[in-house]
N, C-alpha and C positions, 0 to 999 in steps of 0.2 A: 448453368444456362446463361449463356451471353446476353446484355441488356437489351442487345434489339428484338431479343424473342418474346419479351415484354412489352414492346413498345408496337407489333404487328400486329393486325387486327386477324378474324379466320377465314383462312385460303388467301390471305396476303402471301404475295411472293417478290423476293427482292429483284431488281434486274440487274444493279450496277452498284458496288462501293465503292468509295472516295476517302483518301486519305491525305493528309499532306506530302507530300513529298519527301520519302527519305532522308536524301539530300541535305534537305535545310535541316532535318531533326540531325541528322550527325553532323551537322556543320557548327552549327549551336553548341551542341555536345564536345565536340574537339576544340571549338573557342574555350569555354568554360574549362575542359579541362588543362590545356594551355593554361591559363589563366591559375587554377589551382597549383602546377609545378612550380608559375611565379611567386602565387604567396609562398608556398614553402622552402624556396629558396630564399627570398628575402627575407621571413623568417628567421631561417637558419643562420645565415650571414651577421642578422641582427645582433642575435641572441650571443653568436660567438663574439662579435664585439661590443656586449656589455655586459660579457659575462665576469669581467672582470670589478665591478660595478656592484658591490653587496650591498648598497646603501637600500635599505626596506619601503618602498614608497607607500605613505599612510600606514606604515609598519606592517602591512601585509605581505608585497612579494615584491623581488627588486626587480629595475627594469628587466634585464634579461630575458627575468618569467615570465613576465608581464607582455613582452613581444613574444615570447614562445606561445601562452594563452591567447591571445589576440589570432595570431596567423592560424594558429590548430580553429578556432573557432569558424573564423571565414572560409579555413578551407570544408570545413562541416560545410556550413551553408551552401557554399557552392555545389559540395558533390550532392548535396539533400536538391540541389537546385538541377541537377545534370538528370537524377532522377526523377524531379518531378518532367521533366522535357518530354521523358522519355515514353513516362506513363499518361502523360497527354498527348502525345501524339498516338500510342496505342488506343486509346478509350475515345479521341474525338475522332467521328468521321459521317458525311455524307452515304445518304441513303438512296437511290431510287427506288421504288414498289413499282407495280401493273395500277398502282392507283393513287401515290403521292409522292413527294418529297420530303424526304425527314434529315434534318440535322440534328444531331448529338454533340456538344458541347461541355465538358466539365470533367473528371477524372471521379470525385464520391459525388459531391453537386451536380447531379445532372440537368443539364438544359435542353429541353427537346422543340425545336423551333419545327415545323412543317407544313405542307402545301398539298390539298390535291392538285392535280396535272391539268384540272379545266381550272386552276387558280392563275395557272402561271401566265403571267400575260408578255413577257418580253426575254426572251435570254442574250445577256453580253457574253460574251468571251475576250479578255485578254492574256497577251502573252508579249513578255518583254522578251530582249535578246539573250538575256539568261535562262529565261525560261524553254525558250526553243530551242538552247542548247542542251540543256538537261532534263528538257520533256517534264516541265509542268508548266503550270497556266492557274486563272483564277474565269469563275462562272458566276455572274451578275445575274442575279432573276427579279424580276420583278413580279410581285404576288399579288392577288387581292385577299389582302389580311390586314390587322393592324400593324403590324412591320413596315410592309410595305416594300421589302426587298429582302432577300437571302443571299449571301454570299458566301460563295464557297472557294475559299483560297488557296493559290500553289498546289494545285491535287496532280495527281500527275496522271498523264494523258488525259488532258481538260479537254481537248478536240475532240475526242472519243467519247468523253463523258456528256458532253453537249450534243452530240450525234445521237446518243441513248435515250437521253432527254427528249429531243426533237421527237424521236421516232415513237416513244412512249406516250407522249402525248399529244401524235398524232394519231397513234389507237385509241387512246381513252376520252378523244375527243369523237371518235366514231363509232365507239360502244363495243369494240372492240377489248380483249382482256385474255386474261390465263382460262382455262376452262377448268375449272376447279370441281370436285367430288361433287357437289351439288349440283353447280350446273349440269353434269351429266345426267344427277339423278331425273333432272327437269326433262334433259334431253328425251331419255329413254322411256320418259311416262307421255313426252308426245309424240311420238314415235307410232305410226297409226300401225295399226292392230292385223297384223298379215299372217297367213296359218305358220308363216316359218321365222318362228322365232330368231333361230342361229342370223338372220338377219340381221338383225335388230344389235343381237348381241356384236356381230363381227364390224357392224358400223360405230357401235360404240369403242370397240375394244382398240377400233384404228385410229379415234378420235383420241384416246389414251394416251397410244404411242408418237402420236405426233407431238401430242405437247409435252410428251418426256423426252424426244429428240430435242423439241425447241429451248426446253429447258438446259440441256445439256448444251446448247449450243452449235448444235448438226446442223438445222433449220433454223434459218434468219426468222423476225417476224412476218417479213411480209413472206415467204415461201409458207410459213405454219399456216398462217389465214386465207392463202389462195386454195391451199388443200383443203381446207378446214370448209369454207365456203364451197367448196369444189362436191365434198361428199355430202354436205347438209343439203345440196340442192337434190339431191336423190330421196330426197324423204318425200 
């Protein structure tokens, strides 16, 4: 079970994830290991020229060894360092819900920083000229919490992801939300009492399908809640 399925509350539904950008994690990645073929070349180079060099320092190991252990050790840490990159950037990621904002933070420590959507009092968006060449950006929020801001950095399509934002919490600013197994059940027990049932049932069943369309992404939000409002007004 993935950590965010821990971290959801019941008939929470996610809208949008965010990750950092590719990009920078292989960019990182390719510096660092760059970086590794250095030590082990110099290294190697080292060691061939004092390998002639027996003399034992503190009568343990002669120089030669001693650059041979050194460079094997650093390049341990770097590649222990390439994978830690790799499995932070897998494990940290921005969340949107139909009811908050959750950041995730830490690869075994985890840090779960979040907002509901009537929290969020301002969204930034920037994007330098790198970042709008290779489509990501960074999303400034500002919360009413003790933080007092979230940041969520490099994610890629930040434009898109601030759009989702926007639009999510301008539903959930108007009570507006996912219709979840309950809610219907609510729906269906006020639902006034007509000799013909199949009614009732074919009103609910359409209310169903619509937010499995929306879910899937067939129906924007605002098409799912014009419909949505469209058939509730028939009760």
């Amino acid at each position: 079970m993935a950590y965010i399925d821990e971290v959801l509350g019941r008939s929470e539904h996610v809208l949008y994830r965010a990750r950092r950008h590719f990009l920078l994690c292989i960019g990182l990645i390719f510096a660092k290991t760059v970086l590794v073929g250095v030590v082990i070349t110099a290294g190697w180079m080292s060691y061939r020229a004092f390998s002639q060099n027996t003399e034992k320092l503190l009568g343990l190991v002669t120089a030669s060894e001693l650059i041979f252990l050194c460079g094997g050790l650093i390049s341990l840490i770097l590649l222990g360092s390439i994978f830690s990159d790799y499995l932070r950037w897998r494990s940290e990621q921005s969340i949107l819900t139909d009811r908050r904002m959750i950041q995730i933070v830490g690869v075994f420590n985890k840090t779960v920083q979040e907002s509901p959507l009537d929290g969020i009092k301002e969204i930034t968006h920037t994007q330098g000229w790198v970042g709008r060449l290779l489509g990501y950006g960074s999303i400034h929020l500002k919360i009413a919490s003790e933080e007092g801001a979230m940041n969520i950095e490099h994610v890629r399509h930040s434009r898109k992801f601030q759009q989702v934002i926007l639009e999510a919490k301008h539903h959930a600013d108007r009570g507006y939300g996912y219709l979840d197994a309950q809610a219907l059940f609510h729906l269906s027990t006020a639902l006034p009492e007509h000799p013909v049932v199949n009614g009732q049932s074919e009103i609910r069943r359409t209310l169903e399908e619509l937010a499995s369309l929306r879910d899937r992404g067939i129906l924007s939000m605002d098409e799912f809640e014009t419909k949505k409002r469209e058939i509730l007004s028939r009760i």
